[in-house]
C-alpha positions as CSV (number, residue, x, y, z in Angstrom):
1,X,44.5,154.0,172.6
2,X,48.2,153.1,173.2
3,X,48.3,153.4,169.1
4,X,47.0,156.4,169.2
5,X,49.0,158.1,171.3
6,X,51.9,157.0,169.8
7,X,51.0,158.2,166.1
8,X,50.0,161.6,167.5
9,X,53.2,162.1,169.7
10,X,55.7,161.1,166.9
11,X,56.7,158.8,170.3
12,X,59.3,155.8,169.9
13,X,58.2,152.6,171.7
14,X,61.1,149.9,172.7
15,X,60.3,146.1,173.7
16,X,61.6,144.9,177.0
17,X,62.6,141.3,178.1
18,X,63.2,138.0,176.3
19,X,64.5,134.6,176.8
20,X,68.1,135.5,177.6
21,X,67.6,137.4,181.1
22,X,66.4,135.1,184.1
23,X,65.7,138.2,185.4
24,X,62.4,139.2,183.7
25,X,60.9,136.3,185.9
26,X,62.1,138.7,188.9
27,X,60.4,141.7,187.8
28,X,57.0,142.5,190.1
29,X,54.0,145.1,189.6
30,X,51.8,145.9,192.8
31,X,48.2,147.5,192.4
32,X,47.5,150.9,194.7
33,X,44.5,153.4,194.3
34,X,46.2,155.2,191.0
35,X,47.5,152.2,189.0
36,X,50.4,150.2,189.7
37,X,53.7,149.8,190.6
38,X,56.9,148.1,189.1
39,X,59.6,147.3,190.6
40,X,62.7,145.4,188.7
41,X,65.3,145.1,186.3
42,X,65.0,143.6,182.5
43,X,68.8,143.3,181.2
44,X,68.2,143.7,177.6
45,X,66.1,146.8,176.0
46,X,67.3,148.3,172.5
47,X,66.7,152.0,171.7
48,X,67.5,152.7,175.5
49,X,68.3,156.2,175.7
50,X,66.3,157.5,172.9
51,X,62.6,155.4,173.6
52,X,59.6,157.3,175.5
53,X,57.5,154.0,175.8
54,X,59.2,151.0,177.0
55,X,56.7,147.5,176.4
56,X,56.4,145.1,179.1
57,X,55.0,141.9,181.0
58,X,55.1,141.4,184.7
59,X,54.1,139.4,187.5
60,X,51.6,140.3,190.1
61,X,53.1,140.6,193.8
62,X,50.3,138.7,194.7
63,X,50.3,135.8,192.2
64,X,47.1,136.1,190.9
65,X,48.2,136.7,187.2
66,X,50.6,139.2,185.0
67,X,49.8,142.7,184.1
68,X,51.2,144.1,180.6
69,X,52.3,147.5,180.7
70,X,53.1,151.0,178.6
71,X,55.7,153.3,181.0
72,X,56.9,156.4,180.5
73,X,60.3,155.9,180.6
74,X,61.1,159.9,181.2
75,X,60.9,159.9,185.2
76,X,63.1,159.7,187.9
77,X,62.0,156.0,189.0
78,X,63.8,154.5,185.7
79,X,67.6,153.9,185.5
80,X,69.1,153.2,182.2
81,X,72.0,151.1,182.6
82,X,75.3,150.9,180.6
83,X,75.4,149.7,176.8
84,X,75.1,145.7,176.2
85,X,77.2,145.8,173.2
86,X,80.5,147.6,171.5
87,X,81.9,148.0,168.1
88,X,78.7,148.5,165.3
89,X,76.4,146.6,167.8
90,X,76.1,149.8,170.1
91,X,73.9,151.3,167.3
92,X,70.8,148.7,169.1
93,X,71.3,151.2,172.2
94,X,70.6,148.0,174.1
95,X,71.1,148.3,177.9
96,X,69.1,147.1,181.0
97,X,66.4,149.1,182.5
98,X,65.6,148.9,186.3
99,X,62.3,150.5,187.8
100,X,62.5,151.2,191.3
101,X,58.5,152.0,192.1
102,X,57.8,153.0,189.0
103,X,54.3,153.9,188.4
104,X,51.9,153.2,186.0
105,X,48.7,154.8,185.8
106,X,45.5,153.7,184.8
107,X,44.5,153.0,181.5
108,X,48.0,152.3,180.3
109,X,48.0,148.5,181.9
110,X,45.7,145.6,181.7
111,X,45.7,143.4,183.8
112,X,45.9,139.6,182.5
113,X,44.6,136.3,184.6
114,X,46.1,134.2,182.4
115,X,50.1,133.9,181.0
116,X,47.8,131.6,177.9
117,X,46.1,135.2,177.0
118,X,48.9,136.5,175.7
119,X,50.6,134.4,174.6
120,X,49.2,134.2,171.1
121,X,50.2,138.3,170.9
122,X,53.9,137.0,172.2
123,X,54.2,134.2,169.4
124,X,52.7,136.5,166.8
125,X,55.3,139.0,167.7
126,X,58.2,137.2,167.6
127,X,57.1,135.5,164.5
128,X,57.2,139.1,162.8
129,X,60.4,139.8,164.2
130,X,62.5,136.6,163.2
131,X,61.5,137.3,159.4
132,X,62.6,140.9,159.9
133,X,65.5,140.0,161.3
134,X,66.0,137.4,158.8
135,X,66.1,140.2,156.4
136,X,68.2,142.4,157.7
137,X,70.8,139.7,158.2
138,X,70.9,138.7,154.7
139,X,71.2,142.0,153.3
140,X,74.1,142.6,155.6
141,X,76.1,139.0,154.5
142,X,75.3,140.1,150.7
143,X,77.0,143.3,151.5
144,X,79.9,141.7,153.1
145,X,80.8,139.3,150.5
146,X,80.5,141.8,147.7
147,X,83.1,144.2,149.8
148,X,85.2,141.7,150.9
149,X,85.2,139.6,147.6
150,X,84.2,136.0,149.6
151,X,83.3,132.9,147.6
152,X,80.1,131.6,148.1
153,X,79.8,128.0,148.7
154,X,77.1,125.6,146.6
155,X,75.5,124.9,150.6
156,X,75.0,128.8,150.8
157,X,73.5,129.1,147.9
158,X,71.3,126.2,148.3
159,X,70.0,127.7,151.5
160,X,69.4,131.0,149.5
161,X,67.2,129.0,147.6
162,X,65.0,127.3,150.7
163,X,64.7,130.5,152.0
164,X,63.3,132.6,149.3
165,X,61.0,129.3,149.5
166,X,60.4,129.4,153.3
167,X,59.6,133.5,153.3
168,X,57.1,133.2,150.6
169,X,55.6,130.6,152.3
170,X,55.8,132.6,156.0
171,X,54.3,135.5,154.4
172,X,51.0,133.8,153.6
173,X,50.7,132.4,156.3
174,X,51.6,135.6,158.2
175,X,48.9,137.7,155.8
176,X,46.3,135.1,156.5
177,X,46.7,135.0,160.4
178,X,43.5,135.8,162.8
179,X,43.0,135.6,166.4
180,X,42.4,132.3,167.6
181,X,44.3,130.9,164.4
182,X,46.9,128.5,165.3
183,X,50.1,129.7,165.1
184,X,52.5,127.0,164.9
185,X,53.4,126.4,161.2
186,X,54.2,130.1,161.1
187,X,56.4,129.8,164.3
188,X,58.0,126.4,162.4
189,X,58.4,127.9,159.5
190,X,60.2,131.4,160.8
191,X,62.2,130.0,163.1
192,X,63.7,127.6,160.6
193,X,64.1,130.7,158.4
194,X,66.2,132.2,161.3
195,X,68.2,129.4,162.1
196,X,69.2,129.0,159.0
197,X,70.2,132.4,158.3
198,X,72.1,132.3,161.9
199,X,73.7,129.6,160.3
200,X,74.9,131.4,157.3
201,X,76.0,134.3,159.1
202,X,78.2,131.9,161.2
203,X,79.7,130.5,158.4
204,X,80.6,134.0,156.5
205,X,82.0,134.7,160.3
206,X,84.8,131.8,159.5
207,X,85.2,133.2,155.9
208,X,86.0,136.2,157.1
209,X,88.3,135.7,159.8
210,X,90.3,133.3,157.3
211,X,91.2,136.8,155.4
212,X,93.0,138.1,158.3
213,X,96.1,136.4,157.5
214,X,95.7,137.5,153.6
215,X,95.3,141.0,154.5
216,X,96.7,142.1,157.9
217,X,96.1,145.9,157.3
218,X,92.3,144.8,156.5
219,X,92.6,142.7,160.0
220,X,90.9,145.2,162.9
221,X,87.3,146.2,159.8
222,X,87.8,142.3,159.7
223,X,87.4,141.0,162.7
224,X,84.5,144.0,163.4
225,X,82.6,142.8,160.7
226,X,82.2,139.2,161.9
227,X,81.8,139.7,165.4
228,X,78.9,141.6,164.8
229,X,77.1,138.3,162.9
230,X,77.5,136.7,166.1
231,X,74.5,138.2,167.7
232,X,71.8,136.5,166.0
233,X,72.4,133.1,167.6
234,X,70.2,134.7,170.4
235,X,68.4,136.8,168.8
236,X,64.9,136.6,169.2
237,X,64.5,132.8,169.8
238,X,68.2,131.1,170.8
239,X,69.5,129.3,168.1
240,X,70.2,126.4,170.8
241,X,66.5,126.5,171.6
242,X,65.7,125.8,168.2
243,X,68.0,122.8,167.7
244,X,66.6,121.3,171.3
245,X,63.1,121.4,169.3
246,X,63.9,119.5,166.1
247,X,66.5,116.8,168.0
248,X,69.9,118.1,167.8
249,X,70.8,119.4,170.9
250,X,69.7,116.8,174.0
251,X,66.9,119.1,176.5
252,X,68.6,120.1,179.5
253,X,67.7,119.0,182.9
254,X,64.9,120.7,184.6
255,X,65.4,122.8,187.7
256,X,63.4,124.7,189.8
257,X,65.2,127.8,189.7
258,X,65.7,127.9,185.7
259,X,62.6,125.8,184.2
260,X,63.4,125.2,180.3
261,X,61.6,127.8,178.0
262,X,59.4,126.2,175.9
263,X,60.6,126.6,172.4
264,X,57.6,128.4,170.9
265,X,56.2,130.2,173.8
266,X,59.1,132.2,175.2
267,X,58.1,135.7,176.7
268,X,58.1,139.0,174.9
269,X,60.4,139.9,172.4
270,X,63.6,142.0,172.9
């Protein structure tokens, strides 16, 4: 139905929460006699200002399981906040979004007893997303080093390589995925994919920053282009969470407040 309506609308549909806001574990939904309603803030959501739909999980007031939503996002109970990013990154139109009794009406929730229910939608999702990202990452460091003339280390293009290796290998596995299937060589294999494009992107970052003193007119396009490689270290599954899973990084201490994400069951997308 959700489908549906957004076909036949032309309607744009943005994705909130993710691992890097504590807050999505604050957001709440109560049930009344017309649906429910939210009440919360989720810091990160791209396409702020131009989505109609905004995606969502959130607790039940009452503890008794999550509801996953559709809201409008056209109504006085939903405050965009400012932009997350500057320079080239402010094109994501990622800010925080904050319902203040927001209602949503029947048939555009469901409610969900079980965090477990979802969670193979979630993993799927992010999944899809870290190849896509992956993409669009390395089509933007091929750009950069053919405009500003870097050399290409053997490493790099070793890890070229793996990864034309690693995607055709993701996208089996991705067209061969069915309900119920289990998910975790995709999730292994993508988020290797990602980490090792993050890691690519970090090192043209250092290649370029090195031209600065070469070229001081060229310094302020520069130092624009590799700040805006720096966002993929979080983007969708942390690059630190990923090295905690395979043993580089030492697992932080538990708390009550903060409990460690597991590494391949994080919550919904950004």
């Amino acid at each position: 139905m959700l489908l549906r309506i957004i076909r036949n609308r032309s309607l744009i549909l943005a994705n909130a929460g993710g691992e890097r806001t504590r807050g999505d574990h604050f957001l709440v939904a109560r049930e009344d006699a017309e649906g429910i309603r939210i009440d919360g803030t989720f810091e990160y959501m791209s396409l702020a200002s131009v989505a109609d739909v905004v995606f969502f999980k959130a607790r039940l007031a009452n503890g008794n399981g999550s509801v996953l939503c559709a809201a409008d996002l056209r109504a006085d109970s939903v405050r965009i906040g400012s932009w997350k990013f500057s320079g080239s990154m402010r094109l994501s139109d990622t800010s925080s979004v904050t319902f203040a009794g927001h209602r949503v009406p029947h048939g555009r929730y469901v409610l969900v007893p079980d965090d477990e229910v979802l969670r193979c939608t979630s993993d799927y999702q992010r999944c899809w997303f870290q190849l896509f990202l992956a993409e669009m990452y390395l089509a933007r460091l091929e750009r950069l080093h053919h405009v500003w003339g870097l050399w290409r280390p053997p490493e790099q293009i070793m890890s070229l390589n793996e990864l034309s290796q690693l995607r055709e290998y993701a996208l089996r596995l991705l067209d061969g995925f069915s309900s119920g299937a289990d998910i975790q060589p995709l999730q292994r294999t993508t988020c290797a994919m990602k980490l090792r494009v993050s890691l690519m992107a970090q090192s043209t970052m250092t290649a370029l920053r090195g031209r600065e003193d070469l070229t001081p007119a060229d310094t302020p396009q520069l130092r624009a282009d590799a700040s805006e490689l720096c966002y993929i270290k979080s983007q969708p599954t942390a690059d630190e969470i990923i090295l905690r899973s395979i043993g580089v990084l030492p697992l932080p201490p538990p708390t009550t407040q903060d409990p460690i994400p597991d590494t391949f069951s994080i919550e919904t997308v950004q």
